[in-house]
N, C-alpha and C positions, 0 to 999 in steps of 0.2 A: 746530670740528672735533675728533673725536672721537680716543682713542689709536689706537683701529682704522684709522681713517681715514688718519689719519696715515702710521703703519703702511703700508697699501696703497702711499699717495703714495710714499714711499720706496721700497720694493719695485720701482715701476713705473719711476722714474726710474732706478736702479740696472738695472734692465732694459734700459733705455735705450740707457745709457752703454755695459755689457758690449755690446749686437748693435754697437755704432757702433765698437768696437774691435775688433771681427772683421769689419767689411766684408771681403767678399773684394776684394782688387786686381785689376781690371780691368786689361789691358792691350789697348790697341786692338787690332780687326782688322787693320790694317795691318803689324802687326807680328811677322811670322812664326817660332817658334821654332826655332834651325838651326844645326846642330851649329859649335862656333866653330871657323872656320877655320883654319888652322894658319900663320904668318906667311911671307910669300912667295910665298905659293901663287897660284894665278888666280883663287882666289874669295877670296882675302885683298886682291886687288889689286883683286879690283872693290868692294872697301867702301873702300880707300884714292883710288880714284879716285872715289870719291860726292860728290855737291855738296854732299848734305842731311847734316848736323851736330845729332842733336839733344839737348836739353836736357831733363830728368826733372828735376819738381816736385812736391811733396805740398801740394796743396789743400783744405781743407775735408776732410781726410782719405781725399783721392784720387791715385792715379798720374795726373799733366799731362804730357804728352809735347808737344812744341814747336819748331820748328826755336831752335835757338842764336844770340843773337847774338852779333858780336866782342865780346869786352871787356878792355881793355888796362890799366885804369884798378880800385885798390883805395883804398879810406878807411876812416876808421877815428878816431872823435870821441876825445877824449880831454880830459883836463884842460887848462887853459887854451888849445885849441887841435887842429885836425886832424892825422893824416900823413897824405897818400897818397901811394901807390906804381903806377910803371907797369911794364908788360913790354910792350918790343917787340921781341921776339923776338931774333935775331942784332942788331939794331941798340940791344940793351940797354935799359936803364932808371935808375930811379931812387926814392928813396923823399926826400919834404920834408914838413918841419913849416910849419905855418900855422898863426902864433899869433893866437889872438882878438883880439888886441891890437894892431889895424893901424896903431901907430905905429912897431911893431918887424919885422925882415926874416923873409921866410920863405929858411928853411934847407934846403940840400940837406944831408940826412943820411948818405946813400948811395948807389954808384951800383948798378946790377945789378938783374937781373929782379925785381921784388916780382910775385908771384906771391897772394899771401894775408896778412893782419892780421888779428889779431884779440886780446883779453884772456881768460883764465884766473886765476880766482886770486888776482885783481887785481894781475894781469900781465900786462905789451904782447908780444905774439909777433908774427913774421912768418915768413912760409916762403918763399924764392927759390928759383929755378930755371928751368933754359934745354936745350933739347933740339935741338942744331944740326949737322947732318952725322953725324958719328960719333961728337959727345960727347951725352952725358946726365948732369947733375947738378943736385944742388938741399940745401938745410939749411932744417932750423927753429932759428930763434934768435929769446933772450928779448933783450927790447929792454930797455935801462935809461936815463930820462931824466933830468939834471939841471941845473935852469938851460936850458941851449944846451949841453951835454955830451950825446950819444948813445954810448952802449954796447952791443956787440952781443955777446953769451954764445954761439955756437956749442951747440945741446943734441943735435942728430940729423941727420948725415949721411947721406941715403937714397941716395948712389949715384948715383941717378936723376931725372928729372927730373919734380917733382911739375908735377899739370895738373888734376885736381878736389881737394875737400875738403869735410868736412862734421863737425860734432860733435856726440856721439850720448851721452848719458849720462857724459858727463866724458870721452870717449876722442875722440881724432881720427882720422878714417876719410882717407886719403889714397889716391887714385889716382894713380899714379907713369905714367912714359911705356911702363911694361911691366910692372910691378908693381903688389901693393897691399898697404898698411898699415896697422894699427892700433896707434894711439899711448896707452897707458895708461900715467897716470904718469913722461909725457916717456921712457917706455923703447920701441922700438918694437919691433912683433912681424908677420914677412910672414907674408901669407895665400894672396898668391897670383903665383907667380914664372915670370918671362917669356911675359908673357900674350900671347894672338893680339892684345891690342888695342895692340901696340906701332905708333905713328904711325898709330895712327886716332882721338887727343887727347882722352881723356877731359874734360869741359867740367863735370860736375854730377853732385854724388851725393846721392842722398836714401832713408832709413831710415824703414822701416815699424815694424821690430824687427830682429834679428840676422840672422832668416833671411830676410826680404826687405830686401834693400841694393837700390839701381837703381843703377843711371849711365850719362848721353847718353855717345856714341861718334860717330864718324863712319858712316854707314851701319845706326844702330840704335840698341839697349840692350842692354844686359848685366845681370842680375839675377843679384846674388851673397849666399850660404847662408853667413855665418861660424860657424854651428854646425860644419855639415860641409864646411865649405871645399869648398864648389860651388860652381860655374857655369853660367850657361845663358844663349846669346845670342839675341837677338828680331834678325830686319833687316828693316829696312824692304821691304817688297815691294809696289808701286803701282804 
């Protein structure tokens, strides 16, 4: 093969690659574009009273929409050993280690909603939080283990009660019980405050680029612009 040749080859593949990063996002038919509701309202209350719960996934480089299922249950492999964490809602939870080494006990570490796990940095985090009646809260803390010692660093109080997540270029995207956040640098920064999707549980969030964010809701999606701190709700209509 010739340098020409060559040449082309590249050219075409690079061709490629650019059309395959501009797919436009599809969102199904089903999913109607509709001014978001304002919370309380009667059309607020029929997406709070919806069965269907759904969940946004990026495939193959496509928006997946899905109904949700429960999931109460986080892990998270680690050196010598798993945690995982549950959330059950007002009836609480917990987070334990299981050490690889089934001659020694597995440890409860903590009690309270584990919500999210995960490493940075080569760092253990987790995020809790509980959204019951009239309260809403939740924290991201770095975890520190040593031996059988667990440590828990307090880094970001959100107020709120985190319910998605996702990490997008070193930042964490958090959908709170009415808010949303972006975490750069363990500092957070709101984007978007008291949203109509308060108690309609944000379940999954997944990133195109900045300006297309998704996340399941109850009754639909929600597609958020962190350029220009927009929004714009889809609901389900079948």
């Amino acid at each position: 093969m010739n340098n020409r040749s060559i040449f082309i080859l590249e050219y075409l593949i690079l061709a490629v690659l650019v059309l395959s990063c501009n797919k436009p996002i599809v969102i199904p038919d089903d999913f109607v574009e509709t001014t978001p509701p304002k919370y309380g309202t009667n059309a607020w209350r029929e997406l709070n009273y919806s069965n269907h719960e759904f969940k946004v996934q990026k495939i193959k480089g496509e928006l997946k929409i899905s109904e949700a299922e429960e999931k109460d249950i986080c892990e998270l492999e680690i050196a010598n050993g798993k945690l995982i964490g549950t959330d059950r809602g007002e009836w609480g939870g917990y987070l334990k280690y299981i050490p690889n080494d089934s001659t020694l006990k597995t440890i409860e570490a903590r009690t309270g909603n584990i919500k999210f796990l995960f490493e940075s940095n080569k760092k253990i985090y987790l995020i809790d939080g509980l959204a019951h009646l009239s309260y809403s809260g939740g924290s991201l803390f770095e975890l520190s283990i040593s031996d059988t010692n667990f440590v828990f660093k307090q880094i970001i109080d959100f107020g709120d009660a985190p319910e998605a997540f996702a990490i997008y270029r070193d930042k964490l995207l958090i959908a709170t019980h009415q808010n949303f956040y972006v975490v750069n640098d363990l500092k957070k920064e709101l984007f978007f405050k008291d949203t109509f999707w308060s108690s309609l549980y944000p379940n999954s969030i997944v990133v195109f680029n900045e300006e297309n964010v998704f996340m399941g809701i109850r009754g639909g999606i929600v597609k958020l612009d962190l350029i220009k701190k927009q929004m714009k709700f889809y609901k389900y209509d079948k």
